[in-house]
OpenMM code with the backbone's topology and positions (N, CA, C; nanometers):
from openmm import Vec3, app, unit

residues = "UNK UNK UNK UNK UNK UNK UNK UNK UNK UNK UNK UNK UNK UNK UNK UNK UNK UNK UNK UNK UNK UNK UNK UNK UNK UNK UNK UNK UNK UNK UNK UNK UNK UNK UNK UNK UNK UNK UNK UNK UNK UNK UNK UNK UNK UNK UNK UNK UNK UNK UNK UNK UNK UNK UNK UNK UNK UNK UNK UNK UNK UNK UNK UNK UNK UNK UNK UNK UNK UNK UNK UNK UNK UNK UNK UNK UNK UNK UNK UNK UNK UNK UNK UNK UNK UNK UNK UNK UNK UNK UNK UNK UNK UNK UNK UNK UNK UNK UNK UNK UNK UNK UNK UNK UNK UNK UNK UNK UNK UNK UNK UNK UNK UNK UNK UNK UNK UNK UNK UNK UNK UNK UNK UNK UNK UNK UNK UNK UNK UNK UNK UNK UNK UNK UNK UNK UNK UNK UNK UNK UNK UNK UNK UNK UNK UNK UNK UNK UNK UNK UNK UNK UNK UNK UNK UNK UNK UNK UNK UNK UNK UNK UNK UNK UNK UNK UNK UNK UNK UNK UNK".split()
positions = [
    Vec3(0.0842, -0.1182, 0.0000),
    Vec3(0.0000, 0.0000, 0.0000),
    Vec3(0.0883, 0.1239, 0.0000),
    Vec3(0.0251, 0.2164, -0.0546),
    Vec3(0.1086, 0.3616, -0.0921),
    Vec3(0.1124, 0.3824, 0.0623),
    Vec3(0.2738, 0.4726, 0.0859),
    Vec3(0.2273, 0.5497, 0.2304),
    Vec3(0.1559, 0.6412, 0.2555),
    Vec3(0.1363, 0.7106, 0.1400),
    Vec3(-0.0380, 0.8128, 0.1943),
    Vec3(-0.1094, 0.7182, 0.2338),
    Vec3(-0.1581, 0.6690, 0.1223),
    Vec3(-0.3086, 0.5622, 0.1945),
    Vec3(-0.2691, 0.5271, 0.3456),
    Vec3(-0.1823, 0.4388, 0.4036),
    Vec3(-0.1615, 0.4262, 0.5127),
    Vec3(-0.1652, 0.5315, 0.6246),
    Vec3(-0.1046, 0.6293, 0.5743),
    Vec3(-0.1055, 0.7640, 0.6730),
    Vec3(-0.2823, 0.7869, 0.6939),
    Vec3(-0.3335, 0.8204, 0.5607),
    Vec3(-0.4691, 0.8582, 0.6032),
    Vec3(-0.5455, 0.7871, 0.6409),
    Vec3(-0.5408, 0.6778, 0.6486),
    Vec3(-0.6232, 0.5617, 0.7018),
    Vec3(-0.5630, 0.5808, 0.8640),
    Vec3(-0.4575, 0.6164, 0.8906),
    Vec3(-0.4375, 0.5959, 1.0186),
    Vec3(-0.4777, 0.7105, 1.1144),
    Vec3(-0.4694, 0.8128, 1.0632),
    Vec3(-0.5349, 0.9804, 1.0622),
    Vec3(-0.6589, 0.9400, 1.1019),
    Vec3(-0.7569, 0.9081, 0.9950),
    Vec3(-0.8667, 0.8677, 1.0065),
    Vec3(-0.8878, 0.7443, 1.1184),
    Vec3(-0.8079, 0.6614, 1.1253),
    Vec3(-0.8889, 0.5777, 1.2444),
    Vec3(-0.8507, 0.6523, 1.4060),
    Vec3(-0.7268, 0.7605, 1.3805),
    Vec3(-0.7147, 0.8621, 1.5042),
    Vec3(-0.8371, 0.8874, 1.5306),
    Vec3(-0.8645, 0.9954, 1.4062),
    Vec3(-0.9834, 1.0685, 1.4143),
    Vec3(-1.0985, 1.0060, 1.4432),
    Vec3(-1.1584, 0.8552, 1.4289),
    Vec3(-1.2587, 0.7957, 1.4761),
    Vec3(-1.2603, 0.7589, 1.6092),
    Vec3(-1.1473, 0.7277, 1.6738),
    Vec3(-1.1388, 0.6683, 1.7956),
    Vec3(-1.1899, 0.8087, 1.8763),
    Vec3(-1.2043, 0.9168, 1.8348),
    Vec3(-1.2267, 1.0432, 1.9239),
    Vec3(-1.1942, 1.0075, 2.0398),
    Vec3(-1.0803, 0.9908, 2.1056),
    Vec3(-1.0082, 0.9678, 2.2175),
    Vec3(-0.9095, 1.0943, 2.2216),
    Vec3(-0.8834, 1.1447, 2.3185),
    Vec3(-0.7876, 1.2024, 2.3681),
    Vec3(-0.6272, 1.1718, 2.3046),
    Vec3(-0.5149, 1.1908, 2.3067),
    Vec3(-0.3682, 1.1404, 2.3046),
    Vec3(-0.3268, 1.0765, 2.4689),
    Vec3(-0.2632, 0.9597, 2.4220),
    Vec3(-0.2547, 0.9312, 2.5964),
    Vec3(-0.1346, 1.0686, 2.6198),
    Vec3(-0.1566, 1.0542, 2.7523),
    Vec3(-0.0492, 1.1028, 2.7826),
    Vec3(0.0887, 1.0691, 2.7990),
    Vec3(0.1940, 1.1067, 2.8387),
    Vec3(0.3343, 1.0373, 2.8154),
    Vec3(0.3164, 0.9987, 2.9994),
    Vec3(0.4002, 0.9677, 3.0349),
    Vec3(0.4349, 0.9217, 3.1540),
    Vec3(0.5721, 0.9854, 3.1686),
    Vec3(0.5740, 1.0961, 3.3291),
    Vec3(0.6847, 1.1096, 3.3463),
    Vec3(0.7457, 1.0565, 3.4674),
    Vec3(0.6968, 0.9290, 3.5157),
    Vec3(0.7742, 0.8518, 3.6305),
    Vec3(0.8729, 0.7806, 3.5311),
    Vec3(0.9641, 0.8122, 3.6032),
    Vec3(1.1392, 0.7288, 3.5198),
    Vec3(1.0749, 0.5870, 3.5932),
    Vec3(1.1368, 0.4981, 3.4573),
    Vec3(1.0832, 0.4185, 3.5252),
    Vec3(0.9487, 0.2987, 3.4961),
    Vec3(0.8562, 0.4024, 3.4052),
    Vec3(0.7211, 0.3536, 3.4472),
    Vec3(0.7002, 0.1973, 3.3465),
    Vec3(0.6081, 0.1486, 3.3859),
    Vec3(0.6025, 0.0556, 3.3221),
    Vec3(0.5176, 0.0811, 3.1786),
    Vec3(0.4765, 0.1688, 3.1823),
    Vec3(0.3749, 0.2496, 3.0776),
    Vec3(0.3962, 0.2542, 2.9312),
    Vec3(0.4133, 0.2086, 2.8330),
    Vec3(0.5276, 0.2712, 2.6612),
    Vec3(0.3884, 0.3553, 2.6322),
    Vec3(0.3957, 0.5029, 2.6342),
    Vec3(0.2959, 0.5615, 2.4987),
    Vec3(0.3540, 0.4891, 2.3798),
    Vec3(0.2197, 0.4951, 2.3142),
    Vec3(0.2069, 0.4201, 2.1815),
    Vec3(0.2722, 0.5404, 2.0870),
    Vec3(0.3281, 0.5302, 1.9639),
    Vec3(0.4186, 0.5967, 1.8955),
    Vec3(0.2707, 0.6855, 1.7841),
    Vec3(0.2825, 0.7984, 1.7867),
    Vec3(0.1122, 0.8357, 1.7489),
    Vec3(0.1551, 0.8817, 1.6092),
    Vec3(0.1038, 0.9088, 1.5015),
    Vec3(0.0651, 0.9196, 1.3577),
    Vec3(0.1092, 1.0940, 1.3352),
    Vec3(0.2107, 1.1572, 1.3345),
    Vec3(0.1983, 1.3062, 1.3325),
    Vec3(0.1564, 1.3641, 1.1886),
    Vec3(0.0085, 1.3607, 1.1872),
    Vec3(-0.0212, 1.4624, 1.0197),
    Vec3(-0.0618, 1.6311, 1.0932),
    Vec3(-0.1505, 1.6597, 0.9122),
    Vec3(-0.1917, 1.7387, 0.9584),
    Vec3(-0.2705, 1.8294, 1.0599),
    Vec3(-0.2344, 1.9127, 1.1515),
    Vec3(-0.3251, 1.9546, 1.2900),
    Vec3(-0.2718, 1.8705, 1.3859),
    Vec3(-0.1588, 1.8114, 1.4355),
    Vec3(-0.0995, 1.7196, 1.5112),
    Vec3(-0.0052, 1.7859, 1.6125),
    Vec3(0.0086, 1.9013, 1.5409),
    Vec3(0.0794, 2.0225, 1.6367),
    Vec3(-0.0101, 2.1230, 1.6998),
    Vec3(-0.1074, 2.1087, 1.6484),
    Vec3(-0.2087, 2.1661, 1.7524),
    Vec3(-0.2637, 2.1210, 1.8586),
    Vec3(-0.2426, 1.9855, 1.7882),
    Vec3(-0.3606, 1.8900, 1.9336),
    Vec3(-0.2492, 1.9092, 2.0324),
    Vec3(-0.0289, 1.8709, 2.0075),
    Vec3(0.0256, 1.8665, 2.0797),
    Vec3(0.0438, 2.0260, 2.1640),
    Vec3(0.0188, 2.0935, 2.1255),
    Vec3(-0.0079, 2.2518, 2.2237),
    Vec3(-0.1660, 2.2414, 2.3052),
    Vec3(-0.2047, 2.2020, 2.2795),
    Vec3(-0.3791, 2.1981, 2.3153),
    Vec3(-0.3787, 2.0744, 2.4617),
    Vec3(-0.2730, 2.0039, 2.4621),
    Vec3(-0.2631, 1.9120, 2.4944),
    Vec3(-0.1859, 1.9184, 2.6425),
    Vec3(-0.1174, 2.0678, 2.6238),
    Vec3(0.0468, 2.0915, 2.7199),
    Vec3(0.0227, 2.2103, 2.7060),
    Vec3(-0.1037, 2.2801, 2.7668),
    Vec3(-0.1203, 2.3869, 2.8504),
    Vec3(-0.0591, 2.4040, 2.9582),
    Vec3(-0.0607, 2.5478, 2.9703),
    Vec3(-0.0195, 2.5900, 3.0969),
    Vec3(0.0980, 2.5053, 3.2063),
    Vec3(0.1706, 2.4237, 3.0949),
    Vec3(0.2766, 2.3605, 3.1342),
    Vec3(0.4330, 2.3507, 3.0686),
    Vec3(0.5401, 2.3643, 3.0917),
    Vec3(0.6508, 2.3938, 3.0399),
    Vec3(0.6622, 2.2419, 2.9653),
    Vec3(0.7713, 2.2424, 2.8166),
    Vec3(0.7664, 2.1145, 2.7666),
    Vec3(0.8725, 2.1252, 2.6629),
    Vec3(0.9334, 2.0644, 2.6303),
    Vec3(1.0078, 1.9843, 2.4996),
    Vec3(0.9267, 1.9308, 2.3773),
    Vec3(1.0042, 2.0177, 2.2684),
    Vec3(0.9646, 1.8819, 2.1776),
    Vec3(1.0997, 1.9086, 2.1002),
    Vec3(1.0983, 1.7900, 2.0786),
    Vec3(1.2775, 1.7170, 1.9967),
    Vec3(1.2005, 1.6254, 1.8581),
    Vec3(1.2744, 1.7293, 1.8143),
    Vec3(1.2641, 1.6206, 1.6713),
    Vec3(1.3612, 1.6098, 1.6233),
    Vec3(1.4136, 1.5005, 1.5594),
    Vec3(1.5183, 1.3939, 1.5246),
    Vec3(1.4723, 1.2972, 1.3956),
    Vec3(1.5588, 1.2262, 1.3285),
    Vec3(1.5515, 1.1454, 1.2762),
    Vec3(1.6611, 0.9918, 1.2470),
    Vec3(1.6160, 0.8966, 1.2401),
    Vec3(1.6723, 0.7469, 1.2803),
    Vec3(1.8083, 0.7722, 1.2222),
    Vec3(1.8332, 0.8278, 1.0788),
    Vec3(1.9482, 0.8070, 1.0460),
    Vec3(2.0176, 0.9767, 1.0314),
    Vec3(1.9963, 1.0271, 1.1392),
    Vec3(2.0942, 1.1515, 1.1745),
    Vec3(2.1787, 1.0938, 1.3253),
    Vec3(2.3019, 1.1079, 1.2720),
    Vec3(2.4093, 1.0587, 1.3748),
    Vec3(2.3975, 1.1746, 1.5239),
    Vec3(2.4296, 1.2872, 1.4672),
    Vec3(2.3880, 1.4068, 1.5630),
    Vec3(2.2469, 1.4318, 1.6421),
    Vec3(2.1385, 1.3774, 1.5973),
    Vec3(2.0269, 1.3361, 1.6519),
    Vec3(2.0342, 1.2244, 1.7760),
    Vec3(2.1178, 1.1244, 1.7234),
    Vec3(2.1626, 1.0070, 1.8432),
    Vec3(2.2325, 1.0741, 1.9505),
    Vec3(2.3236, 1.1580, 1.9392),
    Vec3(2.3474, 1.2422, 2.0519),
    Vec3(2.3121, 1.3198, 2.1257),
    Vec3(2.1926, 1.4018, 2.0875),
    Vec3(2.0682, 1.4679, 2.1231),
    Vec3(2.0487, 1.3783, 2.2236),
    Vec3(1.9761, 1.3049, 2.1350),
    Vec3(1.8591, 1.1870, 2.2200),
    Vec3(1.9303, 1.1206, 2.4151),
    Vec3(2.0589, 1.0983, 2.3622),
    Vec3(2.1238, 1.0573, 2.4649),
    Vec3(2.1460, 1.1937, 2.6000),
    Vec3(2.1358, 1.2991, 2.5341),
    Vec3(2.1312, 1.3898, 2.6561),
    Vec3(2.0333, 1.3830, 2.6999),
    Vec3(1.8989, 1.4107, 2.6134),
    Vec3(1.7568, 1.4209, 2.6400),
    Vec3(1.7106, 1.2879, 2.7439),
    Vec3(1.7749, 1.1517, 2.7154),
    Vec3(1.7703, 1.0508, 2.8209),
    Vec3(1.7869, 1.1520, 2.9889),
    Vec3(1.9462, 1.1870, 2.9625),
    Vec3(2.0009, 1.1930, 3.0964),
    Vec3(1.9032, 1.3045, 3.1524),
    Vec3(1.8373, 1.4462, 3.0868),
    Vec3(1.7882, 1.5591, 3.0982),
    Vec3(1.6307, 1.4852, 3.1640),
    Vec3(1.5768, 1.3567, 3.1269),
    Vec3(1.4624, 1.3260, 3.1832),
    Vec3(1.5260, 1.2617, 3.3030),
    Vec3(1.5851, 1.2203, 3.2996),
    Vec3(1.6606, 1.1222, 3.4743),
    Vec3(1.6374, 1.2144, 3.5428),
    Vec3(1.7252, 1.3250, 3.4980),
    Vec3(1.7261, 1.4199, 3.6282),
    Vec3(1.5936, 1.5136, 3.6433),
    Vec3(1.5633, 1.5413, 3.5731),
    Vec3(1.4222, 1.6446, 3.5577),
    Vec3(1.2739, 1.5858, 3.5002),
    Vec3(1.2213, 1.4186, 3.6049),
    Vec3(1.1102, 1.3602, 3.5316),
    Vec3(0.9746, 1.4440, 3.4991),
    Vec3(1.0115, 1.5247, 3.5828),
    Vec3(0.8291, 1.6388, 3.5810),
    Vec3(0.8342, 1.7351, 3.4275),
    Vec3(0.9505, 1.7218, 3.3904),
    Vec3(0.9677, 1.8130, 3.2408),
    Vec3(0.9078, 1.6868, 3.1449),
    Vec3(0.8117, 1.7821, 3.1096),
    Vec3(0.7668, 1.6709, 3.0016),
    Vec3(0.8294, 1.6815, 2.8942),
    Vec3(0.8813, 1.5893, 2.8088),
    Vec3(0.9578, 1.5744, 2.6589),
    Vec3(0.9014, 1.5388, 2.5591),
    Vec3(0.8805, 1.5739, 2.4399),
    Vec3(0.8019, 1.4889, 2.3279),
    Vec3(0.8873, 1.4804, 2.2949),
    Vec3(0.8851, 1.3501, 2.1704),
    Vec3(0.9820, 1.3195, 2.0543),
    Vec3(0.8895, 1.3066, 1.9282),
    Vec3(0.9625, 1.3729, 1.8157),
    Vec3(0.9173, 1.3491, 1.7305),
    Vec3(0.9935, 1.3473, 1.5316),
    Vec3(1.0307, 1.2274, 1.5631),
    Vec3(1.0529, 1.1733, 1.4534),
    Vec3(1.0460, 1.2220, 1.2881),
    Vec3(1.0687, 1.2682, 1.2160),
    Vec3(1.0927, 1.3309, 1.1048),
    Vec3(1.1373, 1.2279, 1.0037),
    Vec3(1.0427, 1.1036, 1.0476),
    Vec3(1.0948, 0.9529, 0.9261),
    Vec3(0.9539, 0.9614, 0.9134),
    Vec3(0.9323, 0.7959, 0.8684),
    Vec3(0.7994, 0.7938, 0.8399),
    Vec3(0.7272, 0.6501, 0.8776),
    Vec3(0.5910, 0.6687, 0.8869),
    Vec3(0.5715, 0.5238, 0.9833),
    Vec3(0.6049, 0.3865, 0.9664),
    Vec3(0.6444, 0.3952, 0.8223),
    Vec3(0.7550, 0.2531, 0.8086),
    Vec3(0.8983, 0.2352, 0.9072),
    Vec3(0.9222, 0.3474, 0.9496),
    Vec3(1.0436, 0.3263, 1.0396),
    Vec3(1.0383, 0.3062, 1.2003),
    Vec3(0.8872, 0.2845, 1.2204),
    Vec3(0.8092, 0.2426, 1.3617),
    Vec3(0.9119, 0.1978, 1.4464),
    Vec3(0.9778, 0.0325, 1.3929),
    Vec3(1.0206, -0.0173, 1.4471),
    Vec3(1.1299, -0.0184, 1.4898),
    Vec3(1.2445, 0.0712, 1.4454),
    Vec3(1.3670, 0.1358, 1.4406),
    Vec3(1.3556, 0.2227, 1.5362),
    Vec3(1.2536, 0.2933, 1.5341),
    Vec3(1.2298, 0.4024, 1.6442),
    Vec3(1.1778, 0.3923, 1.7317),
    Vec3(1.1021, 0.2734, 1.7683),
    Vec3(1.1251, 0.1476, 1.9150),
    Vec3(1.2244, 0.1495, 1.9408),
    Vec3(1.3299, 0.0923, 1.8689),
    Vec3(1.4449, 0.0068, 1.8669),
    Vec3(1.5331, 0.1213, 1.9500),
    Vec3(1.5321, 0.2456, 1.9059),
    Vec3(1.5866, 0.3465, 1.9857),
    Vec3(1.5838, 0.3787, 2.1112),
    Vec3(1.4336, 0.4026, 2.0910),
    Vec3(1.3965, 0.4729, 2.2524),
    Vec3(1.4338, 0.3527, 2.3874),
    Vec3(1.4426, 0.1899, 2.2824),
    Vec3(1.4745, 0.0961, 2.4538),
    Vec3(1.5793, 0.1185, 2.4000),
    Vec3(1.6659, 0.1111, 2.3328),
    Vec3(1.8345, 0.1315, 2.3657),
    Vec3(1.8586, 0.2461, 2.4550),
    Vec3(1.7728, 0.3328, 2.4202),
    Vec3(1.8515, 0.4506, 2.4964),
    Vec3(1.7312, 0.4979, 2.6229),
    Vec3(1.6488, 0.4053, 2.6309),
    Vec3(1.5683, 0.4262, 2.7972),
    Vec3(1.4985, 0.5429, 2.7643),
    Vec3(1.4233, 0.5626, 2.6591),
    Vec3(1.3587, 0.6796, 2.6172),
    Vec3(1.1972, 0.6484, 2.6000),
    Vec3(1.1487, 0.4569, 2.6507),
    Vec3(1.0573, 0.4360, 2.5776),
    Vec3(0.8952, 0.4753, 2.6582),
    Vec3(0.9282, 0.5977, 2.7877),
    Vec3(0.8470, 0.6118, 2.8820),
    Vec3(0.8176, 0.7838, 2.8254),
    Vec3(0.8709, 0.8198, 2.7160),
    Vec3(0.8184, 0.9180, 2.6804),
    Vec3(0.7141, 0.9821, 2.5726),
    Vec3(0.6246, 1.0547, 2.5212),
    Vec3(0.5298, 1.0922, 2.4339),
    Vec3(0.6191, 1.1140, 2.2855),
    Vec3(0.5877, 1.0041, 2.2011),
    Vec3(0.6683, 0.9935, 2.0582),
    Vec3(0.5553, 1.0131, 1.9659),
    Vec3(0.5911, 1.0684, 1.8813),
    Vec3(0.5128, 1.1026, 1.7171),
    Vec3(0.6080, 1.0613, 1.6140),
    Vec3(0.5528, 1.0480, 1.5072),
    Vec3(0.6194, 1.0293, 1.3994),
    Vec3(0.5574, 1.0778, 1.2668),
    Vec3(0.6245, 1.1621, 1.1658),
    Vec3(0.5575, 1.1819, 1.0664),
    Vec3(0.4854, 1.0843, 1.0058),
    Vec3(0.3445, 1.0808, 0.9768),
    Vec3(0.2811, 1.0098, 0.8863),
    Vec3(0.1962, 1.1067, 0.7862),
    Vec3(0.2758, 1.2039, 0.7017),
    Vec3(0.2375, 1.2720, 0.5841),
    Vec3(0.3269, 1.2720, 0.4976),
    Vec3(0.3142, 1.2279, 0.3757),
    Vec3(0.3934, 1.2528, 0.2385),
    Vec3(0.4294, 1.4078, 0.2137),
    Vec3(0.3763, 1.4864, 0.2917),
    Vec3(0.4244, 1.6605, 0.2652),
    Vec3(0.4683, 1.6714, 0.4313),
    Vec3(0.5930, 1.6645, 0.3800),
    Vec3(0.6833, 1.6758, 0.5074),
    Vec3(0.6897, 1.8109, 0.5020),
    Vec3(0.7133, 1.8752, 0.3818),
    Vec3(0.7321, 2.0749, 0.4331),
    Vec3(0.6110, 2.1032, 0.4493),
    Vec3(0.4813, 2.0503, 0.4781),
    Vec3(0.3668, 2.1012, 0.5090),
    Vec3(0.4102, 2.0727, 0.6369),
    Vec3(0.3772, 1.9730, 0.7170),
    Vec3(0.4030, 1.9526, 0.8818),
    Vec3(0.5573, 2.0386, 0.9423),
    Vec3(0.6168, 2.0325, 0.8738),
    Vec3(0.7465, 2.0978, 0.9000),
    Vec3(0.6834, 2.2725, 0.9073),
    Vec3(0.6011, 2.3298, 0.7800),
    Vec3(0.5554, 2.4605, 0.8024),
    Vec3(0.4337, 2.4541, 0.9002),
    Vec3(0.3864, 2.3685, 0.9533),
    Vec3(0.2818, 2.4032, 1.0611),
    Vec3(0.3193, 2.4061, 1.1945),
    Vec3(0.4540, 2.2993, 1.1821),
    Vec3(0.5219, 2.3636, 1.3458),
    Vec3(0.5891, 2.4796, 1.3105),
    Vec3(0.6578, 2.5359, 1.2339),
    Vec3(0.7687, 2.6567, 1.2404),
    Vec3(0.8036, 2.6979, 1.0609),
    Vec3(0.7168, 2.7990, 1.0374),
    Vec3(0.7514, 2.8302, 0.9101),
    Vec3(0.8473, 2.8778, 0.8623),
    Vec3(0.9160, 2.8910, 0.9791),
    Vec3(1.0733, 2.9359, 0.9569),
    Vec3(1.2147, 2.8402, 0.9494),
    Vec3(1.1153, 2.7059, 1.0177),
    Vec3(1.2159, 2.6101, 0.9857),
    Vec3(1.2203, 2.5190, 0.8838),
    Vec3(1.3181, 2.5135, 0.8110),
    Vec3(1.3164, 2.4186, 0.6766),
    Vec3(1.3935, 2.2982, 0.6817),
    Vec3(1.4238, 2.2049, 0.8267),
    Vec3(1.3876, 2.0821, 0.8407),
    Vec3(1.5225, 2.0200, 0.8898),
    Vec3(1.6166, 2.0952, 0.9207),
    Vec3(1.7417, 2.0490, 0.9677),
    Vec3(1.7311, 2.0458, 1.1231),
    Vec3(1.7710, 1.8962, 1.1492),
    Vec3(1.7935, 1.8562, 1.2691),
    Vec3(1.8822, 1.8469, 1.3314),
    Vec3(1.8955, 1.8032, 1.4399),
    Vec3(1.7923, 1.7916, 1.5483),
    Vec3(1.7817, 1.9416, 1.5761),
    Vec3(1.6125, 1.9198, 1.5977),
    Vec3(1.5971, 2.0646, 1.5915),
    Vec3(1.4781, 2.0250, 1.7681),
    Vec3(1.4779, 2.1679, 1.8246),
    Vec3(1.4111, 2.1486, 1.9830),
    Vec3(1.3879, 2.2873, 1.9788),
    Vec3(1.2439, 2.2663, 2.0547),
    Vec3(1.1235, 2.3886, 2.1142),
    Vec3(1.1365, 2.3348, 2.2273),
    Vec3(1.1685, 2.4591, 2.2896),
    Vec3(1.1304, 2.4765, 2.4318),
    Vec3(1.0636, 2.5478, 2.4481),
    Vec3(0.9298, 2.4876, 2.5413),
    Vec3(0.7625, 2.5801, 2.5838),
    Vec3(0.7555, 2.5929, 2.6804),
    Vec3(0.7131, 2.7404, 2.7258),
    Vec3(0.7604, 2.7289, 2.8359),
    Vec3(0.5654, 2.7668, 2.8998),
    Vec3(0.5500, 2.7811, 2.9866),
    Vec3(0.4386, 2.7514, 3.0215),
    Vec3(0.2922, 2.8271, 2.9937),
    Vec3(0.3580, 2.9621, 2.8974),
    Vec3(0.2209, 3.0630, 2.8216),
    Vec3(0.2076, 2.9776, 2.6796),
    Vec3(0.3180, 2.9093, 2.6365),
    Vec3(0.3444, 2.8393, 2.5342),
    Vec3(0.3919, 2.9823, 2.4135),
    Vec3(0.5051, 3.0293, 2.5138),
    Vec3(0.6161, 3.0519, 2.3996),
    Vec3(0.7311, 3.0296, 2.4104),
    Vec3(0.8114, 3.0104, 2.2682),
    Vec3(0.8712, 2.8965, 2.2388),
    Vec3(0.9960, 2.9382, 2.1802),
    Vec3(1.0405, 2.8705, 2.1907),
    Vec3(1.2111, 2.9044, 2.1170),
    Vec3(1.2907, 2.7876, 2.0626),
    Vec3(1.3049, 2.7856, 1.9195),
    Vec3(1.3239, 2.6875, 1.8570),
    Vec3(1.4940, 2.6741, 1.8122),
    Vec3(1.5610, 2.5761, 1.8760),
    Vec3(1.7240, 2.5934, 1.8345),
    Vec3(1.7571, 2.4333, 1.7741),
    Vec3(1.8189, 2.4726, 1.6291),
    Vec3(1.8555, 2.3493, 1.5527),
    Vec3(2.0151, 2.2862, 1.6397),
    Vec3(2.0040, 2.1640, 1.5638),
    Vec3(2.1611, 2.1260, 1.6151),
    Vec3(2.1886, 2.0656, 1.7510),
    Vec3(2.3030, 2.0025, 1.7936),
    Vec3(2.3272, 1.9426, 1.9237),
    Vec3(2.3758, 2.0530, 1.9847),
    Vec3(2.3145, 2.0336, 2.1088),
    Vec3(2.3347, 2.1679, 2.1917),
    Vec3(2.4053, 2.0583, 2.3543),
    Vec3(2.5163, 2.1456, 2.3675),
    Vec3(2.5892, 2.1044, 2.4859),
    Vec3(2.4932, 2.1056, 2.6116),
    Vec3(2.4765, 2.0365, 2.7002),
    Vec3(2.4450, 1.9778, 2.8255),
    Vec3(2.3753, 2.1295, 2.9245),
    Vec3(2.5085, 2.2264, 2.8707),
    Vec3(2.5174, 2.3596, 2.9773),
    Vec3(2.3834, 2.4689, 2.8936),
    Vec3(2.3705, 2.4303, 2.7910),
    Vec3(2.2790, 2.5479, 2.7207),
    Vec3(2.1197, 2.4736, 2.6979),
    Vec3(2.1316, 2.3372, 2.7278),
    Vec3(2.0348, 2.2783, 2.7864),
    Vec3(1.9651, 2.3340, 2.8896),
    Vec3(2.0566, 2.3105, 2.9819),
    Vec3(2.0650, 2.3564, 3.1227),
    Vec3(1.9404, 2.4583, 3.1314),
    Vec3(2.0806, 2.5753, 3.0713),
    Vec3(1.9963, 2.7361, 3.0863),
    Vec3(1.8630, 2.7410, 2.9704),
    Vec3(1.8100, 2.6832, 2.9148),
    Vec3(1.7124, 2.7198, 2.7985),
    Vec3(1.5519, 2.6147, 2.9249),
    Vec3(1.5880, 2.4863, 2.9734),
    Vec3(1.4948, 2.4879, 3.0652),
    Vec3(1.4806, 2.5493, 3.1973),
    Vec3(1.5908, 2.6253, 3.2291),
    Vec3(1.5925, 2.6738, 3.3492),
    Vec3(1.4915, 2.7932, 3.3170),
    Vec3(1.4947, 2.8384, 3.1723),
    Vec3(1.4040, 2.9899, 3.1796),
    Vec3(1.2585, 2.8977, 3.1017),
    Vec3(1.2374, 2.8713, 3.1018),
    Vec3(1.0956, 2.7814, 3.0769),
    Vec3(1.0060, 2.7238, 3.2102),
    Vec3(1.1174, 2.7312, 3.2730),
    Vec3(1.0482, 2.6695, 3.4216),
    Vec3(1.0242, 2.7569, 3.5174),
    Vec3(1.0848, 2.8765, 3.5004),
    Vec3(1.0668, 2.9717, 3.5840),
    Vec3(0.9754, 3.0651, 3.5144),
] * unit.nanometer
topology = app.Topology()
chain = topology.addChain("A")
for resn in residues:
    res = topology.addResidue(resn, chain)
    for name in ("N", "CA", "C"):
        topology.addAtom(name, app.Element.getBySymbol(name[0]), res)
């Protein structure tokens, strides 16, 4: 089957289940996996609609960016120490790479957090509905801070500028 068809069929059975998004789980630890959710169109809305009035991450990455794997591995240690910061991940492959991006999050103890994954054939459409200013180079991270404004910085960012970018989100 084409991957549109799949995407919209999966959109659509989102959209039927009229359920909520679970939520992620931030006990380190939990026994919980959120299910890896379908990111199309309006998927960045539900995820703001979703993470009110609460400070948050979202990391997007992709399976075969080497510099993304290093991300990810801070973002591990950054939830150890800080479980109440909620983190999204979100993937910039496509839902054929599901299982790879399992394969990640238990290698790297990531699998207790809220994951998306593109499931649209117009990647610069979803790419322009989170940030029309960004044209798709990763690893790229929003930090929200709790009015839900945001500040979007591409690239691996050292441990210390981590640090300071949630320290002013939380306060």
């Amino acid at each position: 089957m084409p991957r549109t068809y799949l995407a919209r069929l999966l959109g659509l059975l989102l959209a039927l289940s009229n359920q909520p998004a679970p939520a992620a789980s931030t006990v380190t630890g939990s026994t919980s996996t959120p299910q890896t959710q379908a990111f199309i169109s309006g998927s960045y809305k539900q995820i703001l609609a979703n993470n009110t009035k609460q400070p948050f991450l979202l990391a997007i990455w992709s399976i075969n960016c080497v510099s993304c794997m290093k991300d990810m591995a801070l973002l591990r240690d950054i939830h150890k120490q800080k479980p109440a910061l909620k983190i999204i991940l979100l993937a910039a492959d496509d839902l054929s790479a599901s299982a790879q991006i399992h394969g990640i999050f238990e290698k790297l103890q990531l699998t207790d957090l809220e994951n998306w994954v593109f499931a649209d054939d117009n990647d610069r459409k979803l790419r322009f509905e989170i940030d029309p200013k960004w044209y798709g180079e990763i690893p790229r991270t929003y930090f929200f801070d709790a009015a839900q404004q945001r500040t979007g910085v591409s690239g691996v960012l050292p441990k210390a500028k981590y640090d300071a970018m949630i320290g002013k989100i939380l306060n």
